[in-house]
DOKE-628365 format. One record per atom (N, C-alpha, C): residue in three letters; x, y, z. Coordinates in steps of 0.1 Angstrom, whole numbers, plus 5000, padded with zeros to 4 digits. Example, Ala and Ser with C-alpha at 12.3 -4.5 7.8 and 13.67 -1.06 7.14 Angstrom:
2
ALA513249435078;ALA512349555078;ALA513249675078;SER512849785071;SER513749895071;SER512950005079;
***
This chain:
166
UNK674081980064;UNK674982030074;UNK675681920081;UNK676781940085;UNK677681860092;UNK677781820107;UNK678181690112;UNK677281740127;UNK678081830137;UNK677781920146;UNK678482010156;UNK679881910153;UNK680781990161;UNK682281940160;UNK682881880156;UNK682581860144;UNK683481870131;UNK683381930121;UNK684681950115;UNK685282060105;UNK684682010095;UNK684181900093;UNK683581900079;UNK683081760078;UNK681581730071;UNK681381620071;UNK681781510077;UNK683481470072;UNK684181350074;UNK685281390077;UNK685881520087;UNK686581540092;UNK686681600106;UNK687381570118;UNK687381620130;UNK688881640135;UNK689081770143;UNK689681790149;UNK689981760161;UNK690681660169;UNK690281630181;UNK691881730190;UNK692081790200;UNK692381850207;UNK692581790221;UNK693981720229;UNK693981740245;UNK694781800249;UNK694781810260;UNK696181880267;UNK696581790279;UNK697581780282;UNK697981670294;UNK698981850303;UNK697881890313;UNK698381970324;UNK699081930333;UNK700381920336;UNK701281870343;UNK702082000357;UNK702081950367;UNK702582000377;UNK703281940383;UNK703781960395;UNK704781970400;UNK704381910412;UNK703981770420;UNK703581730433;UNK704481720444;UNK703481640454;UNK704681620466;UNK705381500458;UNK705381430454;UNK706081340448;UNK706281310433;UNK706581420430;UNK707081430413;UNK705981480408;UNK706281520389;UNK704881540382;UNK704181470384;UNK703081550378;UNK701981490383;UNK700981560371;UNK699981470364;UNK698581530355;UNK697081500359;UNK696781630354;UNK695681610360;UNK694481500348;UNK694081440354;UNK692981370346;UNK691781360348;UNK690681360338;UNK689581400342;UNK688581240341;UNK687581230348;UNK687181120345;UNK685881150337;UNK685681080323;UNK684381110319;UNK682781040324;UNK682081110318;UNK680481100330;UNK679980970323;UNK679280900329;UNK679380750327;UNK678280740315;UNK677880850312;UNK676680860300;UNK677480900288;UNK678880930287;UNK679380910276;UNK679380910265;UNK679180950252;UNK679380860242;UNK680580800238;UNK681780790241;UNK682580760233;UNK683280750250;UNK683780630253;UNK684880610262;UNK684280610278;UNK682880590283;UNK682580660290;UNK682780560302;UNK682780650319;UNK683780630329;UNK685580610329;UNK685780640315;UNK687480660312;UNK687980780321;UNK689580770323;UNK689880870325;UNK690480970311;UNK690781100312;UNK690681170301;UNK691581280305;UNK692281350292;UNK692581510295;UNK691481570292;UNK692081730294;UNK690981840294;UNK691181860273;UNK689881880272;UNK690181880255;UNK689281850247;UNK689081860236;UNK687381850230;UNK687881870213;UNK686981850207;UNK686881880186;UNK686982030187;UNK687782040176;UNK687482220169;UNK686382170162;UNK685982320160;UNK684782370144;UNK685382420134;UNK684682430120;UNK684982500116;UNK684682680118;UNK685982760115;UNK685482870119;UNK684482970112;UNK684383020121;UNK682583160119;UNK683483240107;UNK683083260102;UNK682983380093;UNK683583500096;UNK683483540107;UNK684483670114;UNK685483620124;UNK685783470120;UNK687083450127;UNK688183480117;UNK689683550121;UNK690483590111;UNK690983420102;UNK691483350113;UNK691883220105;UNK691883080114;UNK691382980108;UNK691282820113;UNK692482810125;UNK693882860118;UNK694982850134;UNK694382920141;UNK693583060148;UNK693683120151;UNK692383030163;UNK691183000153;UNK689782910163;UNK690682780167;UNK691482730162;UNK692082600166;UNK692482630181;UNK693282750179;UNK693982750193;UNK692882820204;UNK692182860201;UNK690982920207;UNK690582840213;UNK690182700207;UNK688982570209;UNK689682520219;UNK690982500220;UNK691582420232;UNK691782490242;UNK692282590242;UNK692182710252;UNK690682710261;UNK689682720252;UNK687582740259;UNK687682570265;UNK687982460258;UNK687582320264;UNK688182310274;UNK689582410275;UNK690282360292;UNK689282430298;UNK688982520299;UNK688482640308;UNK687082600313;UNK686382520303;UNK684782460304;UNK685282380309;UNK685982270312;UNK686082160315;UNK687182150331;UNK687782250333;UNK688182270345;UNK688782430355;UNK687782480344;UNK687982620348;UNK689582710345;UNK690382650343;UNK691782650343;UNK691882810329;UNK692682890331;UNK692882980323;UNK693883000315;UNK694482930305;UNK695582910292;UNK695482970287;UNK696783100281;UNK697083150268;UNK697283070261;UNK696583140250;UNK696883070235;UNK698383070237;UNK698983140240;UNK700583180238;UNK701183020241;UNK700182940249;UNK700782850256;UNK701182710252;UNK700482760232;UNK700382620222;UNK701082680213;UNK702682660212;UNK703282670204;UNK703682540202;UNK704082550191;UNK704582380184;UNK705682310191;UNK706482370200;UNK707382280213;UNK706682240222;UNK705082240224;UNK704382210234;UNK703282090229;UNK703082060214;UNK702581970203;UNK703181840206;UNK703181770218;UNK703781630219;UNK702881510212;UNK702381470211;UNK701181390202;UNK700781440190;UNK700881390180;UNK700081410165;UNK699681240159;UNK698481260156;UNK698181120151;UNK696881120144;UNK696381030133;UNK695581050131;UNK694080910131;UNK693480870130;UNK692180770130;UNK690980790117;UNK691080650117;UNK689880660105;UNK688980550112;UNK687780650111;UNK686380540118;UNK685680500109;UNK685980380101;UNK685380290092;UNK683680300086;UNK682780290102;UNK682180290105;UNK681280400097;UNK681680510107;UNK681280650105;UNK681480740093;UNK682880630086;UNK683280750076;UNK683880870076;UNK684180900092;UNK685180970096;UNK686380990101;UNK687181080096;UNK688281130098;UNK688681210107;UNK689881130116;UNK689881250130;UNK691881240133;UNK692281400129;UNK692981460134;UNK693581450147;UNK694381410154;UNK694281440171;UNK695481490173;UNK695781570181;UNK696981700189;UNK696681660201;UNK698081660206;UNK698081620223;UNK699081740224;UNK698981830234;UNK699581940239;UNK700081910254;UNK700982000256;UNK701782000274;UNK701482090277;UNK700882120285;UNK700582250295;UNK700982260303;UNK701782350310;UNK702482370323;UNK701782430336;UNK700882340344;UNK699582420354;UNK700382540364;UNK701882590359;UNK701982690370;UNK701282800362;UNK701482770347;UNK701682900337;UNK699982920341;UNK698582850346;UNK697582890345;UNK697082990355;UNK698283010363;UNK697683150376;UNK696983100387;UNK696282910387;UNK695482940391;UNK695782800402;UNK694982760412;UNK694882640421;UNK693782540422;UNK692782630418;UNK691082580419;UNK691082490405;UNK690982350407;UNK690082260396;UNK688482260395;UNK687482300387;UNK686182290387;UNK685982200378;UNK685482110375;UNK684981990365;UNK683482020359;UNK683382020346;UNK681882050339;UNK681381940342;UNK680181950342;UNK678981810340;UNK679481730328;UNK681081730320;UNK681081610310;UNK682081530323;UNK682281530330;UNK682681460341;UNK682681420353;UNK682981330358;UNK682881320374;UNK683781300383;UNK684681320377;UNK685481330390;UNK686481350387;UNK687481440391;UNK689481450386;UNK690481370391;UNK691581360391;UNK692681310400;UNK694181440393;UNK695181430402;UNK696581450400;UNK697181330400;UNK697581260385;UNK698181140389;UNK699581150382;UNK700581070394;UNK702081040391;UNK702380940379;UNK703380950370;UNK703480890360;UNK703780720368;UNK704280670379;UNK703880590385;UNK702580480386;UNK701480600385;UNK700280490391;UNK699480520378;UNK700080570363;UNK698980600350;UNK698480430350;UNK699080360348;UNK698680170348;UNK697280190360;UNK697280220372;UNK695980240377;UNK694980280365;UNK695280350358;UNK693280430356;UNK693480370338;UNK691880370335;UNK691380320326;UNK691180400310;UNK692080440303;UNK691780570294;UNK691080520283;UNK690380370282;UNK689780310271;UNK690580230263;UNK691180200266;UNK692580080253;UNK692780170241;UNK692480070233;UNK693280130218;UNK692380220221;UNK691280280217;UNK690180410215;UNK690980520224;UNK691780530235;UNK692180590243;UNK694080600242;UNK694280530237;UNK695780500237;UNK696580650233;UNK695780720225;UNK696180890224;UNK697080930236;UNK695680910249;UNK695481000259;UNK697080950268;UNK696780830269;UNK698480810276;UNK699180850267;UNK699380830255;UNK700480870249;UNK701181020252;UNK699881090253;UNK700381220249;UNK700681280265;UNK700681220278;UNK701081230289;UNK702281150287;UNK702281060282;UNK703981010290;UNK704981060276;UNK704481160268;UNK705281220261;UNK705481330263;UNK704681440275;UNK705081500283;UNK705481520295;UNK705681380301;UNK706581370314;UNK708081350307;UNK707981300299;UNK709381260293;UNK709881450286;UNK708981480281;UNK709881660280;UNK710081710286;UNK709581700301;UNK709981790315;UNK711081670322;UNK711281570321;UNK712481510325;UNK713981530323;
***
């Protein structure tokens, strides 16, 4: 068997979302900082976002858990409440892919734009894969640390959604 979160042996789906609002001084995303025990990137900052599975057996279809998996990783990871409705492919700012030599794995990655009014809600709660959040201005992203190349996604896929709300 394959390990948890990934689609298959030597393939992973990786999933983030860059949730963007509206501050006292311009947009603004939320970022999460990961828990310093980490495996991959750890005390980075981060979007909300995680690997798909493959799907159960009584799921109707792979699009359907895909959009599901990013939807549950926001919600686990900051409580926040997203329609699926809210990943349509004008919202898909990042597509890229990685090959880990190492591992022998293949990883997928989707960066999504989420609009934090569409989530109803005001309250941020952070899971235990984190420690701490910020709202940061596309001004101070050069502050925080997203891991260099290993992370280079995560900016990407924010300053490719400040740039679609501009």
């Amino acid at each position: 068997m394959f390990p948890k979160h990934q689609l298959t042996e030597n393939v992973k789906l990786l999933q983030k979302a860059a949730i963007i609002r509206q501050g006292n001084s311009g947009l603004e995303v939320l970022l999460l900082q990961r828990s310093a025990d980490a495996k991959s990137r750890p005390n980075c900052w981060d979007l909300p976002g995680g690997n798909s599975e493959w799907p159960a057996q009584n799921q109707l279809s792979a699009a359907d858990l895909h959009l599901g998996d990013i939807k549950r990783e926001i919600q686990e990871e900051t409580a926040l409440q997203v329609s699926e409705n809210a990943f349509d492919l004008n919202k898909l700012v990042h597509f890229s892919t990685y090959f880990d030599s190492e591992k022998q794995v293949f990883t997928v990655i989707c960066g999504w734009l989420v609009i934090f009014a569409s989530t109803n809600q005001t309250e941020i709660q952070i899971s235990s894969e984190h420690q701490n959040y910020i709202w940061a201005s596309q001004a101070n992203l050069a502050n925080y640390d997203f891991g260099g190349d290993s992370g280079a996604f995560v900016l990407d896929t924010i300053q490719k959604s400040f740039a679609k709300l501009s």
